[in-house]
N, CA, C and O atoms as a GROMACS GRO file, in nm:
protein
  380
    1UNK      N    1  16.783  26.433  17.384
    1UNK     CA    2  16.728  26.300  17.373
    1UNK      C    3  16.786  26.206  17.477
    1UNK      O    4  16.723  26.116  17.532
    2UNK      N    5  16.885  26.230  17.495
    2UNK     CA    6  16.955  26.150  17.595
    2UNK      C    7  16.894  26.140  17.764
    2UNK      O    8  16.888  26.050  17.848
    3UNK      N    9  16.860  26.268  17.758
    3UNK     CA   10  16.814  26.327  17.920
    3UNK      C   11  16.667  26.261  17.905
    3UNK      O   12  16.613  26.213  18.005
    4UNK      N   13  16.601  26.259  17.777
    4UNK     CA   14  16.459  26.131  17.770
    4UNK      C   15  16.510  26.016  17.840
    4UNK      O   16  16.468  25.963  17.943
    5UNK      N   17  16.594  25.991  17.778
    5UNK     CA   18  16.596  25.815  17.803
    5UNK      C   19  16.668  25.801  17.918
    5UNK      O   20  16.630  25.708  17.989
    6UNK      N   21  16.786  25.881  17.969
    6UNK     CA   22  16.788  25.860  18.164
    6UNK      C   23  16.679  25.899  18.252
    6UNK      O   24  16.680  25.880  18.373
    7UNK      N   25  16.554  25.973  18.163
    7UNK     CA   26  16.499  26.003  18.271
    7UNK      C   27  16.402  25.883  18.242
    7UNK      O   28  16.342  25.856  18.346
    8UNK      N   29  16.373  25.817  18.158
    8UNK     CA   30  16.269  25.673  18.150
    8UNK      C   31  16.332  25.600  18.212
    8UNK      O   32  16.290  25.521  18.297
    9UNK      N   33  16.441  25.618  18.176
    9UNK     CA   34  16.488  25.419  18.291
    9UNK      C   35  16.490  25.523  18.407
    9UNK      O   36  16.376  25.502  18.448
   10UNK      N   37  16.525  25.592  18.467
   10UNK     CA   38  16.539  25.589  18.595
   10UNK      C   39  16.358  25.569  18.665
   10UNK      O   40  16.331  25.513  18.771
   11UNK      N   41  16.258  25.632  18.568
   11UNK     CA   42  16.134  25.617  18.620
   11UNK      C   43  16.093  25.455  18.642
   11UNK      O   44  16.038  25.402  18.739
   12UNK      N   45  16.134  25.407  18.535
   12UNK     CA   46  16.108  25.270  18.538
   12UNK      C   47  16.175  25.220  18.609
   12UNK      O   48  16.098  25.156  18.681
   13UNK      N   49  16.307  25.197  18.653
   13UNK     CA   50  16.379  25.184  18.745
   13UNK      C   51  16.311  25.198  18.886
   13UNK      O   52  16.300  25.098  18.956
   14UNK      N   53  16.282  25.277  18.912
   14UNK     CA   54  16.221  25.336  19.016
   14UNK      C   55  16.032  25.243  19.070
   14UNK      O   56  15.997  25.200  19.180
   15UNK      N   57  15.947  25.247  18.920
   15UNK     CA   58  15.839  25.147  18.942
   15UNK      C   59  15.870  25.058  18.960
   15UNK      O   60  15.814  25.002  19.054
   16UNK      N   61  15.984  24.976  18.883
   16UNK     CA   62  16.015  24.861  18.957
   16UNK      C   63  16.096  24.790  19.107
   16UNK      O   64  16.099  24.678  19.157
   17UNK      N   65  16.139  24.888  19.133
   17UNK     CA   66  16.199  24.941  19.262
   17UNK      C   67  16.073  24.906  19.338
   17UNK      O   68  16.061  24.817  19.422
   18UNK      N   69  15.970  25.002  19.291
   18UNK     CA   70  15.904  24.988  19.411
   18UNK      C   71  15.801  24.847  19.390
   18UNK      O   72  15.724  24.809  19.478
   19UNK      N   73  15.816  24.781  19.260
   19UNK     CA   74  15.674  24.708  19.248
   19UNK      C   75  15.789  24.578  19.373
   19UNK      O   76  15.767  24.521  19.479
   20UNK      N   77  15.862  24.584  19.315
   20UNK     CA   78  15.979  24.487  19.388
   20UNK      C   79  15.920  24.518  19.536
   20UNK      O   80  15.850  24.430  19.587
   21UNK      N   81  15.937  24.596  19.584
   21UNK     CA   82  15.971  24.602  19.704
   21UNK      C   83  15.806  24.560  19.811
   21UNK      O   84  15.791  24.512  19.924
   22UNK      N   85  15.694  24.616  19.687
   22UNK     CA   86  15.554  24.563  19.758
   22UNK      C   87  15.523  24.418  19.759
   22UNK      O   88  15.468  24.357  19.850
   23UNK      N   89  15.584  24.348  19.594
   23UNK     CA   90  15.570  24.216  19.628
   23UNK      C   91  15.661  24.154  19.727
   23UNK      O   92  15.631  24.036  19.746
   24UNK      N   93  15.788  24.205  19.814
   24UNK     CA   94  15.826  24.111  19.934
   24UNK      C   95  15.766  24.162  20.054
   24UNK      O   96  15.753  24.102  20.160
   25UNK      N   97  15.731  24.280  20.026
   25UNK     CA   98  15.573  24.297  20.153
   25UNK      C   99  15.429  24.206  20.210
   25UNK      O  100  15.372  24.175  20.314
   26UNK      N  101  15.418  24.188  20.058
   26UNK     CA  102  15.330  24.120  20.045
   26UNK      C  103  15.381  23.939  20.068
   26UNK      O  104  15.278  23.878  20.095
   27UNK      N  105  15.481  23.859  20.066
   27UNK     CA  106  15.532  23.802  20.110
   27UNK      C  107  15.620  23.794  20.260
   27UNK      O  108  15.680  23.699  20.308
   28UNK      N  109  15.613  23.844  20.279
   28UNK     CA  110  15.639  23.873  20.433
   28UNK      C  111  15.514  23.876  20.526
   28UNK      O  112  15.502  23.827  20.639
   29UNK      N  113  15.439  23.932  20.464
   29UNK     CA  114  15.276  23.922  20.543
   29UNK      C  115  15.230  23.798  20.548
   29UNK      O  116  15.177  23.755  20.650
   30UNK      N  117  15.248  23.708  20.409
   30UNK     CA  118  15.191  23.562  20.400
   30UNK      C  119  15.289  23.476  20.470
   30UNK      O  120  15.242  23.368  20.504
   31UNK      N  121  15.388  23.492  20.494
   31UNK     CA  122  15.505  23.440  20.537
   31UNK      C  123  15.457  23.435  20.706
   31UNK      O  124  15.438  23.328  20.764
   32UNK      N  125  15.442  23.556  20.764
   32UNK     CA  126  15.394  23.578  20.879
   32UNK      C  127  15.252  23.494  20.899
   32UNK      O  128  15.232  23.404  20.980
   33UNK      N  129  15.174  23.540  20.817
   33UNK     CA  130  15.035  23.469  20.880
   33UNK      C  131  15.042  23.308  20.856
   33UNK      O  132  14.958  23.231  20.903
   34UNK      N  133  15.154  23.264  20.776
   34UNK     CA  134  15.168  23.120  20.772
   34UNK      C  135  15.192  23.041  20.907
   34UNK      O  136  15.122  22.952  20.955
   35UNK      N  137  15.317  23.100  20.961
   35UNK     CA  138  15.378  23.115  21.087
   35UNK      C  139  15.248  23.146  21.223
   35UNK      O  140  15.234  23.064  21.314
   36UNK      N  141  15.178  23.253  21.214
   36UNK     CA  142  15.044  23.244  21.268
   36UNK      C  143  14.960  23.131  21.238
   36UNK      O  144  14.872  23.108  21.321
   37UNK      N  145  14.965  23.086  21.178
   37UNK     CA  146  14.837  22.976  21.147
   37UNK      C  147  14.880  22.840  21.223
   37UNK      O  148  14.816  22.779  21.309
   38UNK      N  149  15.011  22.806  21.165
   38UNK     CA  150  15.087  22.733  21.249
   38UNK      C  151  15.075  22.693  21.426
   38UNK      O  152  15.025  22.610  21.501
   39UNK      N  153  15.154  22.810  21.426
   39UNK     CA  154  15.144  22.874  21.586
   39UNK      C  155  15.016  22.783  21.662
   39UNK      O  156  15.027  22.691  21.742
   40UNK      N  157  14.871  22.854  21.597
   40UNK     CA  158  14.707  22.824  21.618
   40UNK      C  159  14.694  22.679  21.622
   40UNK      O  160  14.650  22.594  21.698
   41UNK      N  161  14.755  22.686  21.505
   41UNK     CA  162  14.710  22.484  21.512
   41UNK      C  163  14.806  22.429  21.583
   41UNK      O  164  14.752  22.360  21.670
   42UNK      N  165  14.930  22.424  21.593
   42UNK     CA  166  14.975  22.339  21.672
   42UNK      C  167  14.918  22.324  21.852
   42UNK      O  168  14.936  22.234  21.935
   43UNK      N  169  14.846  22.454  21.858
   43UNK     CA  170  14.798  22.483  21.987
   43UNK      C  171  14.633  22.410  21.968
   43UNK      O  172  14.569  22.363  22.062
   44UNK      N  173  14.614  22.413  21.910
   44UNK     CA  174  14.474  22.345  21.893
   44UNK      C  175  14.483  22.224  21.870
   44UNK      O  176  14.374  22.172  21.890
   45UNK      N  177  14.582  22.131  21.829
   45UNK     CA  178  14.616  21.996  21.830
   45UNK      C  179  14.665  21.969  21.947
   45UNK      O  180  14.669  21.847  21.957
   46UNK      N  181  14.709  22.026  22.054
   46UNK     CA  182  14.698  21.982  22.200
   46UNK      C  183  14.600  21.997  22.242
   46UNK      O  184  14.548  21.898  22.294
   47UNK      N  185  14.534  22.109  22.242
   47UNK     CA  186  14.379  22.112  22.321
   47UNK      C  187  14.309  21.973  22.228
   47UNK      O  188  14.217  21.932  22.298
   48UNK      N  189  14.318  21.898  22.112
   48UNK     CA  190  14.220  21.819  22.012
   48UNK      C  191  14.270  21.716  22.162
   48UNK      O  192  14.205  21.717  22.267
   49UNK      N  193  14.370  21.649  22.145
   49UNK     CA  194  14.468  21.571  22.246
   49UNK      C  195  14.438  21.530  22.388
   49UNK      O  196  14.442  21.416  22.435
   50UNK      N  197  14.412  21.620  22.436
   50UNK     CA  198  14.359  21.728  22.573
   50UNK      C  199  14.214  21.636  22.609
   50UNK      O  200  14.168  21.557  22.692
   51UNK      N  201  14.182  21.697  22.498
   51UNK     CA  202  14.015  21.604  22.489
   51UNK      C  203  13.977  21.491  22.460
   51UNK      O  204  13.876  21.429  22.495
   52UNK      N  205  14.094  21.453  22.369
   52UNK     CA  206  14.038  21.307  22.375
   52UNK      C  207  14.073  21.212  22.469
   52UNK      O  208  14.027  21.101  22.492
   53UNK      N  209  14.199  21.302  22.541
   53UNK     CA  210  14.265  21.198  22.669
   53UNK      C  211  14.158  21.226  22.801
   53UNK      O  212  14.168  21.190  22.918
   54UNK      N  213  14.074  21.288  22.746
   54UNK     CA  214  13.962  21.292  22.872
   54UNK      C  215  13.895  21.261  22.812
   54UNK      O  216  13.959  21.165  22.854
   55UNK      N  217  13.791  21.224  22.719
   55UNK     CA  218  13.675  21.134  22.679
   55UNK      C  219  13.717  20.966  22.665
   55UNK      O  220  13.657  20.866  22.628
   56UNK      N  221  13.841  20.991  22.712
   56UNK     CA  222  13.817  20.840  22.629
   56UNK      C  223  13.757  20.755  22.787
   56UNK      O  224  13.714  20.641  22.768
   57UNK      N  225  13.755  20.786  22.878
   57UNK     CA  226  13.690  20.684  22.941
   57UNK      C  227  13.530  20.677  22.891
   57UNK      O  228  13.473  20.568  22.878
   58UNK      N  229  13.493  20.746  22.876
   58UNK     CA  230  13.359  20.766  22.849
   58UNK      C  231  13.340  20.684  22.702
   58UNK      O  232  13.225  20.695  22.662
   59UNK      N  233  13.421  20.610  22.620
   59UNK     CA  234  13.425  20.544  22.534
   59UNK      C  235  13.401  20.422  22.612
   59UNK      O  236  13.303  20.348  22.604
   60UNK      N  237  13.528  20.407  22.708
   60UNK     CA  238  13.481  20.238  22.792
   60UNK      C  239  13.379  20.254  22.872
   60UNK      O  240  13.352  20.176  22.964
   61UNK      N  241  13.329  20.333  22.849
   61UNK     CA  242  13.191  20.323  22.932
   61UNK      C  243  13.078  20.228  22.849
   61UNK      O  244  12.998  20.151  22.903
   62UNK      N  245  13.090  20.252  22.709
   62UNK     CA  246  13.000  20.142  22.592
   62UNK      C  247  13.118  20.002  22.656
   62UNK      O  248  13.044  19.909  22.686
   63UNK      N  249  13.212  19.978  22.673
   63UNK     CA  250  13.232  19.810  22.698
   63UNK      C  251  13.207  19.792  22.810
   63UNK      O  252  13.197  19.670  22.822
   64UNK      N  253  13.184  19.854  22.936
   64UNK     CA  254  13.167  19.861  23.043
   64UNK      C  255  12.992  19.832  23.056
   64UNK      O  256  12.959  19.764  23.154
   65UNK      N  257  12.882  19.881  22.963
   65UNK     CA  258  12.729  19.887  22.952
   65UNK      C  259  12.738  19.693  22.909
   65UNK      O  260  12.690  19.602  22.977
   66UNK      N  261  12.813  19.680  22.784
   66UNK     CA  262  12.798  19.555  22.715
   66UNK      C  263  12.826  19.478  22.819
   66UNK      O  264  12.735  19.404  22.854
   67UNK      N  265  12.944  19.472  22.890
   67UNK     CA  266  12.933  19.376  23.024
   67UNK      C  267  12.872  19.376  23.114
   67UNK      O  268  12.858  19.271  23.176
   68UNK      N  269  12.813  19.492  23.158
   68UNK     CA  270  12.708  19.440  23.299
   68UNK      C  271  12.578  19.396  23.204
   68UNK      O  272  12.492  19.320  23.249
   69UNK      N  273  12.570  19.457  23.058
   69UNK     CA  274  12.485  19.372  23.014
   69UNK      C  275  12.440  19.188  23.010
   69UNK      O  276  12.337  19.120  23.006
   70UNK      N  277  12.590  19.164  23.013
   70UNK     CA  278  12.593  19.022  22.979
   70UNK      C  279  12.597  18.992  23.125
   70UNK      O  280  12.532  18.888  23.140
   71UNK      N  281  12.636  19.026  23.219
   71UNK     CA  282  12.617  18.983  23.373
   71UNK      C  283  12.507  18.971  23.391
   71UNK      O  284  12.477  18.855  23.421
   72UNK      N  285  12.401  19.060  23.387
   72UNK     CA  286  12.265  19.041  23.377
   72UNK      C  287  12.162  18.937  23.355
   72UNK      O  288  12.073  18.883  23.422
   73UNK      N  289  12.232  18.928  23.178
   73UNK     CA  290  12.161  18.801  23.121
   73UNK      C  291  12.216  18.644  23.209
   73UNK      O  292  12.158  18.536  23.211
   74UNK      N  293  12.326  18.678  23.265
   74UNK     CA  294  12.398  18.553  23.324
   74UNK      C  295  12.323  18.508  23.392
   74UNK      O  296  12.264  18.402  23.374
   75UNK      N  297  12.309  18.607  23.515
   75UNK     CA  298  12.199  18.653  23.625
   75UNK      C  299  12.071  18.599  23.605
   75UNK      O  300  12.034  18.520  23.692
   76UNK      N  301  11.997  18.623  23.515
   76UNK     CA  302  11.840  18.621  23.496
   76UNK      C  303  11.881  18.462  23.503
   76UNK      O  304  11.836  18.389  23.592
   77UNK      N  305  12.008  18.397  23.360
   77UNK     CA  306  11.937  18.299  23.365
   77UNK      C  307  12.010  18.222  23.483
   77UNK      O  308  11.958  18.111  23.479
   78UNK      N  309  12.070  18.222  23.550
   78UNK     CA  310  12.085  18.142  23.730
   78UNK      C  311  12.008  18.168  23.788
   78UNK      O  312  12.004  18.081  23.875
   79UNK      N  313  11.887  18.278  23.813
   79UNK     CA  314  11.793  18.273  23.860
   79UNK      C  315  11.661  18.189  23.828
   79UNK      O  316  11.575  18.150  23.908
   80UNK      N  317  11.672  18.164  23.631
   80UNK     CA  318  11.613  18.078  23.601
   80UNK      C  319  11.582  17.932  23.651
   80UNK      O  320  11.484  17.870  23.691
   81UNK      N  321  11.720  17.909  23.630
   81UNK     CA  322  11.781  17.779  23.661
   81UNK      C  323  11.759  17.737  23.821
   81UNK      O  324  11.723  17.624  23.855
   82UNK      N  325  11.787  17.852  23.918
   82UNK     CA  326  11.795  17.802  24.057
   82UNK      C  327  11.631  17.786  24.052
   82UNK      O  328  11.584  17.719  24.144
   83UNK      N  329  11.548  17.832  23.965
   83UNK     CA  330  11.407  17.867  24.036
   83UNK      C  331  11.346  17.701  23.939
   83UNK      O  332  11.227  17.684  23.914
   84UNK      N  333  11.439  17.615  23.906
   84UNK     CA  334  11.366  17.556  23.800
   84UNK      C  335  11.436  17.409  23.941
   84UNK      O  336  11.368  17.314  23.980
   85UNK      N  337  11.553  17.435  23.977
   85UNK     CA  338  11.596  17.340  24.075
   85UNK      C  339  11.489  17.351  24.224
   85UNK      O  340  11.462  17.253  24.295
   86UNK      N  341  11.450  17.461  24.243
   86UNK     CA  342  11.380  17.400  24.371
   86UNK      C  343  11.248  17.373  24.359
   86UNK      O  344  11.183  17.327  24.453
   87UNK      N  345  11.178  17.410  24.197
   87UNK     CA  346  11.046  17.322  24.182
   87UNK      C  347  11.082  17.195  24.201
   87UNK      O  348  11.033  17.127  24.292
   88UNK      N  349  11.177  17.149  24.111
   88UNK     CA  350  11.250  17.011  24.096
   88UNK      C  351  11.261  16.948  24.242
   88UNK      O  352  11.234  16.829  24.260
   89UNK      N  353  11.298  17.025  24.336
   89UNK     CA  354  11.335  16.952  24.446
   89UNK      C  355  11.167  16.952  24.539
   89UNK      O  356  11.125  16.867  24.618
   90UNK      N  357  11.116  17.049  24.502
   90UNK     CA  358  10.988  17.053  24.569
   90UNK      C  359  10.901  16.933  24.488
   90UNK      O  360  10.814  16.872  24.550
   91UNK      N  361  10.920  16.911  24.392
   91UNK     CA  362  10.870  16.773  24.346
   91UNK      C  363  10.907  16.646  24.390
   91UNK      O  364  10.854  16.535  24.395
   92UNK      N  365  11.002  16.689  24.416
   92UNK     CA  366  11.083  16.547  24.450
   92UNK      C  367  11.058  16.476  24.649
   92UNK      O  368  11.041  16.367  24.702
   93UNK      N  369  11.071  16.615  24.690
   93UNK     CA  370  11.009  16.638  24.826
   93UNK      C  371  10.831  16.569  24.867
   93UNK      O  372  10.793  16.502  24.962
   94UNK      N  373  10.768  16.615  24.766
   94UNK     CA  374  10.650  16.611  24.774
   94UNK      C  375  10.578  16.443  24.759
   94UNK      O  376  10.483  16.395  24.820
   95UNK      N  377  10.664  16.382  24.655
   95UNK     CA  378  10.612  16.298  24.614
   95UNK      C  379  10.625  16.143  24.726
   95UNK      O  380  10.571  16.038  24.693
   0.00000   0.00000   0.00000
């Protein structure tokens, strides 16, 4: 009876031996691909970086549209205006 029961614990001994030893396998793998994932992103948050330090002019390009917009309108209306002064003066000429 005795040789039963060293030979159960040692079996059990032994499954747990090994269940032990697959779950820090299995932690070591997640451990690793954590470390991989990492790795990825920190490399992909420079390339994110990368890109936005090159688009961003193309952002001031919308405040850059809004101001020659408003130059424009400036424009039209001094052209208004000059074209409203030399009727004015052509009236004034004429009369």
């Amino acid at each position: 009876m005795d040789d039963t029961i060293y030979n159960q614990f040692y079996l059990w001994l032994g499954v747990a031996t090994i269940l032990i030893i697959a779950a820090a396998a299995l932690l070591i793998l997640v451990w690793m691909a954590a470390r991989r994932i990492l790795r990825l992103a920190t490399a992909a948050l420079r390339i994110v970086e990368q890109i936005r330090s090159n688009t961003n002019s193309v952002w001031g390009l919308e405040t850059t549209n809004e101001v020659a917009c408003d130059i424009l309108d400036g424009a039209k209306a001094i052209e208004t205006h000059a074209g409203m002064v030399v009727e004015a003066m052509h009236e004034v000429d004429g009369k």
